[in-house]
ZANU-992347 format. One record per residue (C-alpha): residue number from 1; x, y, z negated. Coordinates in nm, 3 decimals, always signed. Layout:
BEGIN
+-----+---------+---------+---------+
!   k !       x !       y !       z !
+-----+---------+---------+---------+
! NUM !       X !       Y !       Z !
...
+-----+---------+---------+---------+
end
This chain:
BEGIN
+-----+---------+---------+---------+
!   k !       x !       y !       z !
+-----+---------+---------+---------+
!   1 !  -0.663 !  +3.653 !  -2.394 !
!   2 !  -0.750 !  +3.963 !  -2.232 !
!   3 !  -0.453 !  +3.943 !  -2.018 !
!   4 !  -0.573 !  +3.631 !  -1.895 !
!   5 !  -0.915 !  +3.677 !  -1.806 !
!   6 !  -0.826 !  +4.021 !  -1.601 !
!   7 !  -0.549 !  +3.862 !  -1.389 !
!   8 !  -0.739 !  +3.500 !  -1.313 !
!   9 !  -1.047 !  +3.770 !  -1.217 !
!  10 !  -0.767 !  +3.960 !  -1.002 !
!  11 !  -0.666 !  +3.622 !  -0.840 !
!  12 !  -0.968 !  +3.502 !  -0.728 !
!  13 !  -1.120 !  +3.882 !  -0.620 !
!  14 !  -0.833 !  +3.848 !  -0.398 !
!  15 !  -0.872 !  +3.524 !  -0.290 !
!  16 !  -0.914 !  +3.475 !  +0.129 !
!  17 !  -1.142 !  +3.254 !  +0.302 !
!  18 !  -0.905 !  +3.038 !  +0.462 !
!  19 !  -0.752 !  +2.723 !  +0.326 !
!  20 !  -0.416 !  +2.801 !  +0.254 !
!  21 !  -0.536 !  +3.115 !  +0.068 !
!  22 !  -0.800 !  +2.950 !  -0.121 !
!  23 !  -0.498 !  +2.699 !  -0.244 !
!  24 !  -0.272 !  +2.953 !  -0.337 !
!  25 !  -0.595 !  +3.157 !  -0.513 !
!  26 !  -0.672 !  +2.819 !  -0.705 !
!  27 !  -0.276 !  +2.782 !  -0.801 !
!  28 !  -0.211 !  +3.076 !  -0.909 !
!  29 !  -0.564 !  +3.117 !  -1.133 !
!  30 !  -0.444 !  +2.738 !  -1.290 !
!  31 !  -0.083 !  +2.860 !  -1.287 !
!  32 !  -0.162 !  +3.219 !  -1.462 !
!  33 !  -0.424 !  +3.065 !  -1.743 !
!  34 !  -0.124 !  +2.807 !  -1.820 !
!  35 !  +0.148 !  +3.033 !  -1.817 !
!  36 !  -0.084 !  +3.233 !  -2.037 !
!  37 !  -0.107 !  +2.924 !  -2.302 !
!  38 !  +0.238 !  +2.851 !  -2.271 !
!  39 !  +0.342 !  +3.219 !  -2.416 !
!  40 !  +0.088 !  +3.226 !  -2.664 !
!  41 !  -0.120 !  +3.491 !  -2.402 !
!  42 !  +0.170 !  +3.728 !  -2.337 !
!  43 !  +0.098 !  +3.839 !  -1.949 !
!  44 !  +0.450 !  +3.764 !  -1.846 !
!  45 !  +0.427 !  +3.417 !  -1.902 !
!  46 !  +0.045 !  +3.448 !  -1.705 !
!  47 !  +0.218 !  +3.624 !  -1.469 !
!  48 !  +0.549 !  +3.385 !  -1.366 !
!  49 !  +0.297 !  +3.055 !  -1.376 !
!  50 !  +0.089 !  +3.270 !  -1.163 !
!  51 !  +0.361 !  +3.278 !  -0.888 !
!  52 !  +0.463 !  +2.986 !  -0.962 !
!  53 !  +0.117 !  +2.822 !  -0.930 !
!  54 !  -0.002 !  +3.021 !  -0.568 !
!  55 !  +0.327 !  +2.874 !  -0.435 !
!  56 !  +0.228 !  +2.509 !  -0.567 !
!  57 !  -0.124 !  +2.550 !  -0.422 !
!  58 !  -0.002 !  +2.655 !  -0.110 !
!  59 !  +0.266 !  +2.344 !  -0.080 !
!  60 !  +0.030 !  +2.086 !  -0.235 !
!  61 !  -0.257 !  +2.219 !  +0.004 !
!  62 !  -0.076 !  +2.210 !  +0.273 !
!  63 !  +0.069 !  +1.865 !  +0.252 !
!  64 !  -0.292 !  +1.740 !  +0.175 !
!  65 !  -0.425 !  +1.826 !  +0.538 !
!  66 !  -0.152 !  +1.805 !  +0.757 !
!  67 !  -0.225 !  +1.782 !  +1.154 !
!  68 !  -0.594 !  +1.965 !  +1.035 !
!  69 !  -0.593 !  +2.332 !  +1.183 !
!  70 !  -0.959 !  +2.563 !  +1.129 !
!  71 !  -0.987 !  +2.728 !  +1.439 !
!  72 !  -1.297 !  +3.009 !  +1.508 !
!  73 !  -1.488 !  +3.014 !  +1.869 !
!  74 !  -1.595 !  +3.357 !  +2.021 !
!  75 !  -1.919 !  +3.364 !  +1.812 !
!  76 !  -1.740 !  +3.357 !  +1.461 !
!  77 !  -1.851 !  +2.972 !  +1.387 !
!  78 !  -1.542 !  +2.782 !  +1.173 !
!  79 !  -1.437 !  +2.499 !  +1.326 !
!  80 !  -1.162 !  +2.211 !  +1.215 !
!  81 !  -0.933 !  +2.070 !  +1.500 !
!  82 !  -0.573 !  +1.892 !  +1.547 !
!  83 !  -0.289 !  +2.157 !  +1.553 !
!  84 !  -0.063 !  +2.210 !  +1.790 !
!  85 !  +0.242 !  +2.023 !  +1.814 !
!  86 !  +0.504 !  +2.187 !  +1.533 !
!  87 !  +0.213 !  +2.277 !  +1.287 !
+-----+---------+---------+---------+
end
């Protein structure tokens, strides 16, 4: 249980502040604890679901908000705009 709690705390410490890194942080924290379960808490299995789940995250996230692209002006302000053409 140990295991668990140190890498989901090492996966979100990590985690970025943009999108595709907060779905891959989310994944792989949902991925690790049930990888974790699955192996009865050995940190292999927390670790392969980890991977496994940042990958999901990123996939799922991305096809969720498709044509969406955060974008930041010259003063540091977020802002959420169309992509360009091939995003």
């Amino acid at each position: 249980m140990k295991n668990i709690l140190v890498i989901i705390a090492a996966t979100m410490a990590l985690a970025a502040c943009t999108t595709a890194e907060r779905d891959a942080a989310t994944g792989g924290a949902i991925g690790a604890a049930a990888g974790a379960i699955a192996t009865g808490g050995k940190a292999g299995g927390a670790i392969a679901g980890a991977a496994i789940g940042a990958v999901s995250g990123v996939l799922i996230g991305r096809a969720t908000r498709r044509g969406d692209c955060v974008y930041r002006d010259r003063y540091g302000r977020r802002y959420i705009a169309r992509c360009p053409a091939g995003y």
